[in-house]
C-alpha positions in Angstrom: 112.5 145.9 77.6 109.9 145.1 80.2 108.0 143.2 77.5 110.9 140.6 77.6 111.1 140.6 81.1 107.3 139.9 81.3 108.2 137.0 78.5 110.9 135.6 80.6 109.1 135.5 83.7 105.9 133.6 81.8 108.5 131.2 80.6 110.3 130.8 83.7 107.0 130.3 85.2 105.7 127.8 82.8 109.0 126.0 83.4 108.2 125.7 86.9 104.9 124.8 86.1 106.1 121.9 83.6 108.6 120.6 86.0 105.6 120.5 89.2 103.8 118.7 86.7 106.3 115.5 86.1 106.8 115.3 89.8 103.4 114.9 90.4 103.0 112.6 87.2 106.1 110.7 88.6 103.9 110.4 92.4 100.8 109.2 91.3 102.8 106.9 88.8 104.8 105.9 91.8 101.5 105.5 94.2 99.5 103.6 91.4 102.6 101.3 91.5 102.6 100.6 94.8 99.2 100.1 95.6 99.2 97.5 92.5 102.0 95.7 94.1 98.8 95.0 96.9 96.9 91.9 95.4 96.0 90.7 98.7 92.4 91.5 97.9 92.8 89.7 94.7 92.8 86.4 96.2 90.1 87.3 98.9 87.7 89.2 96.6 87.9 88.0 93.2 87.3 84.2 91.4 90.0 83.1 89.8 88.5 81.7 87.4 86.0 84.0 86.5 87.8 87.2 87.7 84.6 87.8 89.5 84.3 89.4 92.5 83.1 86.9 95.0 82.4 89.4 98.2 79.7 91.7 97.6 80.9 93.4 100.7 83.7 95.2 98.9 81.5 97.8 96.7 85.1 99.9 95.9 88.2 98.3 94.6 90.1 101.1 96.5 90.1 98.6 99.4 92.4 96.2 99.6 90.9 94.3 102.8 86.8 93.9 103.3 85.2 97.1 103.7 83.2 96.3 106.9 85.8 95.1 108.4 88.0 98.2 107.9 87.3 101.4 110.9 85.9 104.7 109.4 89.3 106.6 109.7 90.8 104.1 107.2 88.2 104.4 104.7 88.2 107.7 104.5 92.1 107.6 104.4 91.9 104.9 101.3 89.8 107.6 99.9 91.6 110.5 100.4 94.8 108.6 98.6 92.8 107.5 95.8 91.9 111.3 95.4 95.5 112.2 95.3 96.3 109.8 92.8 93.2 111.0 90.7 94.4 114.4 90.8 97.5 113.7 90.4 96.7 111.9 86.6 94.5 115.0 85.6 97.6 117.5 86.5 99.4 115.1 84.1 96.8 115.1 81.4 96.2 118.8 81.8 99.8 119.4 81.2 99.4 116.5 77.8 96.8 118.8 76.7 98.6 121.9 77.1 101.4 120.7 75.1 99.8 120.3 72.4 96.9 122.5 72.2 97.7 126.0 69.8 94.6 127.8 70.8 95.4 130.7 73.3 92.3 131.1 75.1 91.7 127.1 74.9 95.2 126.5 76.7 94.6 129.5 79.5 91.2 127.3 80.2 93.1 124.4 80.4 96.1 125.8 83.0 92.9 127.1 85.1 91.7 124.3 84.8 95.1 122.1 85.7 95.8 125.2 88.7 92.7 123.4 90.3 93.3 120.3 89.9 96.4 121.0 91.5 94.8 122.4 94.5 92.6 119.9 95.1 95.9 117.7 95.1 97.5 119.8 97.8 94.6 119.8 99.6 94.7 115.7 100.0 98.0 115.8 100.4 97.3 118.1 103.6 94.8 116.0 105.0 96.7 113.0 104.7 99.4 114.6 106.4 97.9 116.1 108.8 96.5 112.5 110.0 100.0 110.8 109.7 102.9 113.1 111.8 105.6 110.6 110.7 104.8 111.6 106.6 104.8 115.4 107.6 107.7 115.6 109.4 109.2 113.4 106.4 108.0 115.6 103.9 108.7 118.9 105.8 112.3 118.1 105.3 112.1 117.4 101.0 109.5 120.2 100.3 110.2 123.6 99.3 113.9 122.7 100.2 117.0 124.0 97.6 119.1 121.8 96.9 119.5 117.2 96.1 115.5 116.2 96.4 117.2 112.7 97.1 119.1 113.6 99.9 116.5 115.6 101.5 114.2 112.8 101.3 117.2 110.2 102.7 117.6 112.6 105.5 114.3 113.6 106.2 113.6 110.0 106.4 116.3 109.1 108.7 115.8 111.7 111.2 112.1 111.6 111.4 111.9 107.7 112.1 114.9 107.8 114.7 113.0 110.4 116.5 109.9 109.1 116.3 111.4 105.5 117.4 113.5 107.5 120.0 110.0 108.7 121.2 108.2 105.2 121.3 105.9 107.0 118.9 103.8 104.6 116.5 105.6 104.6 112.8 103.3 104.4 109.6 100.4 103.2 110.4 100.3 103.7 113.5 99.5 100.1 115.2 103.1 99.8 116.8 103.3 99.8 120.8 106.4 101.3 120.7 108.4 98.8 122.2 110.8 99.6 119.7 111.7 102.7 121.7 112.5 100.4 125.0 116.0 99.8 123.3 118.6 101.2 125.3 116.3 101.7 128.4 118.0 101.3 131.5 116.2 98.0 133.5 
């Protein structure tokens, strides 16, 4: 009986495991998407004609604007997101690789292997959160929460940006004055 039990657990467990996987898959997916839709750098950085890049400034394509003219704290951000997305697509190949792979010792390598990888993705996704209270408070309200993802994630969203407007706080980003949270001021 407690063989079963230790089988069932291991299965529930790699169930979990599979399911973490595809969310992450479906974030870096979901990142790499977005960050496509940003050709801005295209047009600045790159010949047309010749797909060249014309600005020897830019040595990383991870930037979207010049380099040098981008402060430290936003470089290191762009890198820290390109990280995340990079880990992300090795939890997904890990977990490619584990589905097909028969060898026992060859597939407890690879979860090792794909437990890392996921650590070093949570430990992006901390520092990026850490440096962007509007994204924590966001995803404090979706994570680890039973229940609709979706409508944690609507609610989280809508509570976290009215509070943060309500506070004149800066929103993503972080450039705003505020001045949206003058509405409703007495003058």
């Amino acid at each position: 009986m407690a063989l079963d039990v230790g089988v069932d657990e291991g299965a529930e467990r790699q169930d979990r495991q599979s399911s973490l996987a595809r969310v992450v898959q479906r974030a870096g997916d979901e990142l790499r998407r977005q960050a496509s839709q940003c050709s801005s750098w295209k047009a600045r950085g790159r010949s047309r004609a010749r797909g060249v890049r014309q600005d020897a400034r830019m040595p990383f394509d991870q930037y979207h604007e010049p380099a040098h003219e981008l402060p430290d704290e936003t470089r290191t951000f762009a890198r820290l997101c390109a990280s995340l997305i990079e880990e992300a697509e090795a939890i997904g190949w890990y977990q490619q690789r584990l589905a097909v792979e028969s060898d026992r010792e060859a597939r407890a390598i690879m979860r090792d292997a794909q437990g890392e990888e996921f650590k070093h993705f949570s430990m992006d996704l901390e520092y990026l959160l850490r440096r962007t209270p509007l994204w924590r408070e966001i995803a404090e309200g979706i994570l680890f929460q039973e229940g609709d993802i979706v409508e944690h994630g609507e609610e989280a969203e809508e509570e976290a940006v009215e509070e943060a407007a309500a506070r004149g706080a800066p929103l993503v980003g972080g450039t705003s004055l505020g001045i949206g949270g003058l509405r409703g001021a007495a003058s």
